[in-house]
N, C-alpha and C positions, 0 to 999 in steps of 0.2 A: 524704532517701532518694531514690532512683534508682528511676523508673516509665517503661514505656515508651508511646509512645503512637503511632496512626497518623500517616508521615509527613508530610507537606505538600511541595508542591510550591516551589521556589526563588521567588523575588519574578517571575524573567523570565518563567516557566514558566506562573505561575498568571496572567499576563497572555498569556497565548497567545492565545487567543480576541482579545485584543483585536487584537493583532500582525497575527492570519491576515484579521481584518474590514477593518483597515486597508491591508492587503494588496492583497485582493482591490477595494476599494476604487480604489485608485490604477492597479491594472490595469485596471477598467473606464472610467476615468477617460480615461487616455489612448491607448483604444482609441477614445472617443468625441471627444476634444478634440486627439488626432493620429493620425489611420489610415494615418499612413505610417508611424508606429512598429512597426505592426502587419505592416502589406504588407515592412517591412524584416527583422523578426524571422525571419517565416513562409518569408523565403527565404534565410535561412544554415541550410538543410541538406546533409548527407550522405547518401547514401544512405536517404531518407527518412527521417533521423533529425534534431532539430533540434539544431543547436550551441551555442546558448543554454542548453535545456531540460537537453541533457545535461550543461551544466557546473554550474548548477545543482544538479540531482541527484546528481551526483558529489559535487560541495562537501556536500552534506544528506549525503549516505552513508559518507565516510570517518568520520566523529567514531563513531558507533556499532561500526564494523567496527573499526575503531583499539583499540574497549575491550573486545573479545571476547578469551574467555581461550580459545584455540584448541585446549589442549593439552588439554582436555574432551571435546574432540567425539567421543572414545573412549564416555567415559560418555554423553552424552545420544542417539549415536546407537543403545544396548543397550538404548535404554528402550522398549521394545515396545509401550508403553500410548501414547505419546506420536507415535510412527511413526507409529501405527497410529491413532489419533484423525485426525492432519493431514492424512493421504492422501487418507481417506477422503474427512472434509468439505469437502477442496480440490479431487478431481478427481471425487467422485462427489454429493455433496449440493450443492457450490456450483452449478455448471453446470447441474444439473437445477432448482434454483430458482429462475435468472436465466430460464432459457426458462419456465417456467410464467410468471413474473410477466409476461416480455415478450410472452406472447401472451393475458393477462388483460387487461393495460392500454391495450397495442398492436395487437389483433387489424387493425385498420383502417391500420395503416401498415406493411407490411412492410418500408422500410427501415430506420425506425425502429427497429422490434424487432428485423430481422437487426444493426443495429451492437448494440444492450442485450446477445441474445445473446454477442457476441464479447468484449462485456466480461466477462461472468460467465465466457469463458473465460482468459480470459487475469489468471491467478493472481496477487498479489503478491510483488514482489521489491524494493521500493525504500522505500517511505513508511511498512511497517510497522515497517522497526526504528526508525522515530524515535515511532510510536506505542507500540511493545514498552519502550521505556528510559526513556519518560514516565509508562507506571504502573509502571514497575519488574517488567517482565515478566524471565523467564530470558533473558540477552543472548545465551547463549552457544547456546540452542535456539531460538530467532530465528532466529541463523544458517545452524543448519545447516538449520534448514524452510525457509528461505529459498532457500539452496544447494540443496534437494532440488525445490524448487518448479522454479527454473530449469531443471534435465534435463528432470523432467516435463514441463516447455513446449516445450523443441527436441523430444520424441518423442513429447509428445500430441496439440499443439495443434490442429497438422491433421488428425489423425484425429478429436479432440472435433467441432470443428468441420465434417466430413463429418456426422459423428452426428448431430448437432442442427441441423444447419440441411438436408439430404436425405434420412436414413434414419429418424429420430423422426417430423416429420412425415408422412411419407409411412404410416408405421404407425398416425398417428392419424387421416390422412385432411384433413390440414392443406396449405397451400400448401408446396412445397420450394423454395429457393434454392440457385443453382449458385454455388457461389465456391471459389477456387483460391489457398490460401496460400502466400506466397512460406517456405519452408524457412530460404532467408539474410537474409531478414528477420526472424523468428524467430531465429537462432543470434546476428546481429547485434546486434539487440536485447539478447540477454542476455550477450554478453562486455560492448559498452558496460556498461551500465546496471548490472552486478552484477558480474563478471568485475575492472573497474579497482578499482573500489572495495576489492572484495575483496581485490586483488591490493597495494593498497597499505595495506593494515587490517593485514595477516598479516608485510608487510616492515617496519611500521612496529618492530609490538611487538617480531620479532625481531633488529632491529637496535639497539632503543633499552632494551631488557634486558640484549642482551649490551654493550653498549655502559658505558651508565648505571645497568643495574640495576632490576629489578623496583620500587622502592619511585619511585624517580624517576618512572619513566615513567608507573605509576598516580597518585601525587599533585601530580606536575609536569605533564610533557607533556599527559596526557588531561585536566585539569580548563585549561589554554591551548589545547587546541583545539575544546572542545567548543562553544563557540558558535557556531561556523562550523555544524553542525547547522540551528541555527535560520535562518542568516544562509541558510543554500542553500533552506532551506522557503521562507521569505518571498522570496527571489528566482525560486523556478520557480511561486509562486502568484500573484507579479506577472508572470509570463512570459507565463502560463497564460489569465487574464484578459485579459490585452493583446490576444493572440491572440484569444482567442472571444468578446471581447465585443460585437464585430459579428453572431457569429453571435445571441447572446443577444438583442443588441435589435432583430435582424430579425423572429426567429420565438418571442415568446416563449411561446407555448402551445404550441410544440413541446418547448420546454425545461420547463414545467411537467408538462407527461404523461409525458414521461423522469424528472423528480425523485422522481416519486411510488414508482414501484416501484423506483427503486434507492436512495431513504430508506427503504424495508422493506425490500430486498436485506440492505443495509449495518448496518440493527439488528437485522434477523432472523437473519443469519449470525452475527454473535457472538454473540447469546444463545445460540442452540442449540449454536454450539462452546464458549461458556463449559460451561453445563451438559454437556454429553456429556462434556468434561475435568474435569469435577468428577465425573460418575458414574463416570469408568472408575481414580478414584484419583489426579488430578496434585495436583498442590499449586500455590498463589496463584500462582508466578511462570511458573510450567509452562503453566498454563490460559491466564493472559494475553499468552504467545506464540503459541499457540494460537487463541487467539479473535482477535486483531489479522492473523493470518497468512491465517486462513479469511476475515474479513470484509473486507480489503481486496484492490485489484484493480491490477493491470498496466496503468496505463492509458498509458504511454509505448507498450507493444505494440500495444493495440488499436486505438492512435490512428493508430498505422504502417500495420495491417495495415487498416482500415478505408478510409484512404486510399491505400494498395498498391494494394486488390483496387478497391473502388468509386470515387474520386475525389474531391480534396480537398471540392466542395461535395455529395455526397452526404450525404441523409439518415444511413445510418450513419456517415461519419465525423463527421458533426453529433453522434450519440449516443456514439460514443468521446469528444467532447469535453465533452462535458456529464459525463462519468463522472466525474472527478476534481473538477469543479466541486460537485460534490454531496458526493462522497468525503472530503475533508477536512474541511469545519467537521462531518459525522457525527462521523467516525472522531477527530476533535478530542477533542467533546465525550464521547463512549465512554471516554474516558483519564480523564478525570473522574467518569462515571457508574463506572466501573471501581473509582476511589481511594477513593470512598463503597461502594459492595458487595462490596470485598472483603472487608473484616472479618467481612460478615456472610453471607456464603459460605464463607469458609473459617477459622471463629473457632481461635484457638490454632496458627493455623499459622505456621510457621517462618520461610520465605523471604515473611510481608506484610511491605511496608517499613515501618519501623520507625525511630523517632527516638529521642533519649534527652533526657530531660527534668528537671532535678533542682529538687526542691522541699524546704521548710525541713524 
């Protein structure tokens, strides 16, 4: 007979952990055993943006946005529950968490804590859909939180960031800091980093549909390109590393009192968005676009705007760069803490993934 049971992860997938260790690994490697790799990477940018990191990321981004079924986003963006969860947790509970922890843990370094700040503002739009489609989160509401997060940030960020780093403190009787977001750094940020991506996710499907037809392109094309996914991960986390691993082994009790509160940022934001998507009614795969979307961060942005505003050896752009060092092997391991509690979160629900198993 035919039973179904929770599914498991691909052979490549459940060695992820090891992939991303190895990774990070080989980045610090030859940040210590060649620093001209590093001094070379650090200076093929554009516009404050890094040419390496974003092709990287581009490669990590297309394989998910390539499998989104676009012609949905009617439905998931009518879903009220769902709106209305991510907005919240993303431009009103994230930010207010990131500044409590960074002035619990930070009080003694303001620059420090003003870059922590800037990370908790600056929302994700890039690493969660490869967290979203590894526990089998909703791909296609990924997207559009995704796409919704990015507006958000060309017409929040700077005002967020007025609020919390001059007019919050000043109400609480806390130090202020003056800083001045570049706008085109900001809009730049998000055409790169989400905009191409996007833009060739959307021509893919509809060209290679009409083309070749829906059956093709879902059990052809997307299961041939989807390791580029992985292939772009492991390449902007050796990027990544390469870059900062100078900083790492300069200061690293700077980098330890950054890790601490944005390892509670990073688990404490997705439980409270798991739970809150479970109390307002989503189901398994709804929740887990959700909690992946609340609990990670921008940090291609904050790394921009950090070293925009203050300069590349500042304390905060040090704390933009520690963000994602920490951010992954978390946000990793959540995709698996995730494939264990969902059954037992959301028992008899529909969209847990599911495998088929036949026995005598």
């Amino acid at each position: 007979m035919s039973t179904t049971a929770p599914a498991r992860l691909s052979l490549l997938d459940r060695l992820l952990p090891a992939w991303i260790l190895l990774a990070m690994a080989v980045g610090l490697l030859l940040s210590r055993l060649a620093p001209g790799v590093g001094d070379l990477l650090a200076s093929l940018q554009v516009g404050g943006i890094s040419l390496p990191i974003a092709l990287g990321l581009l490669v990590m981004m297309y394989p998910p946005l390539a499998k989104v079924r676009y012609d949905r986003a009617g439905e998931i963006t009518a879903d009220r529950r769902l709106m209305a969860v991510s907005l919240v947790l993303n431009w009103l509970v994230g930010p207010a968490i990131m500044f409590a922890l960074a002035w619990i843990f930070l009080p003694d370094q303001p620059e420090l804590r003003t870059g922590l700040i800037i990370v908790g503002l600056a929302r994700c739009i890039a690493m969660v859909l490869i967290w979203s489609d590894l526990s089998c989160g909703d791909r296609e509401a990924t997207a559009i939180l995704v796409a919704i997060n990015s507006i958000f940030q060309v017409l929040m960020f700077g005002v967020l960031g007025w609020f919390y780093l001059q007019i919050l403190p000043g109400w609480l009787g806390l130090s202020t800091t003056a800083a001045e977001f570049s706008f085109v750094s900001i809009v730049v940020s998000v055409l790169v980093f989400l905009g191409i991506p996007l833009a060739a996710g959307v021509l893919s499907r509809l060209v290679g549909e009409r083309v070749r037809g829906r059956r093709w392109y879902e059990d052809t094309f997307l299961p041939a390109i989807s390791p580029l996914a992985l292939v772009g991960l492991l390449f902007t986390i050796v990027l990544l590393f390469t870059l900062q691993g100078e900083y790492v082994a300069a200061d690293p009790w700077a980098v330890a009192r950054l890790a601490l509160p944005l390892l509670i940022y990073f688990v404490g934001m997705f439980a409270v968005a798991l739970l809150a998507s479970r109390a307002v009614g989503l189901n398994y795969a709804r929740s887990a676009s959700v909690a992946f979307t609340a609990a990670g961060n921008n940090f291609e942005l904050a790394i921009a705007v950090c070293i925009g505003t203050f300069g590349a050896t500042s304390g905060q752009a040090l704390a933009g760069t520690i963000g994602p060092l920490i951010e992954v092997p978390v946000l990793v391991a959540l995709v698996y803490v995730l494939q264990w509690l969902g059954p037992k979160m959301f028992p008899h629900d529909s969209t847990l993934p599911t495998r088929k198993e036949t026995t005598p």
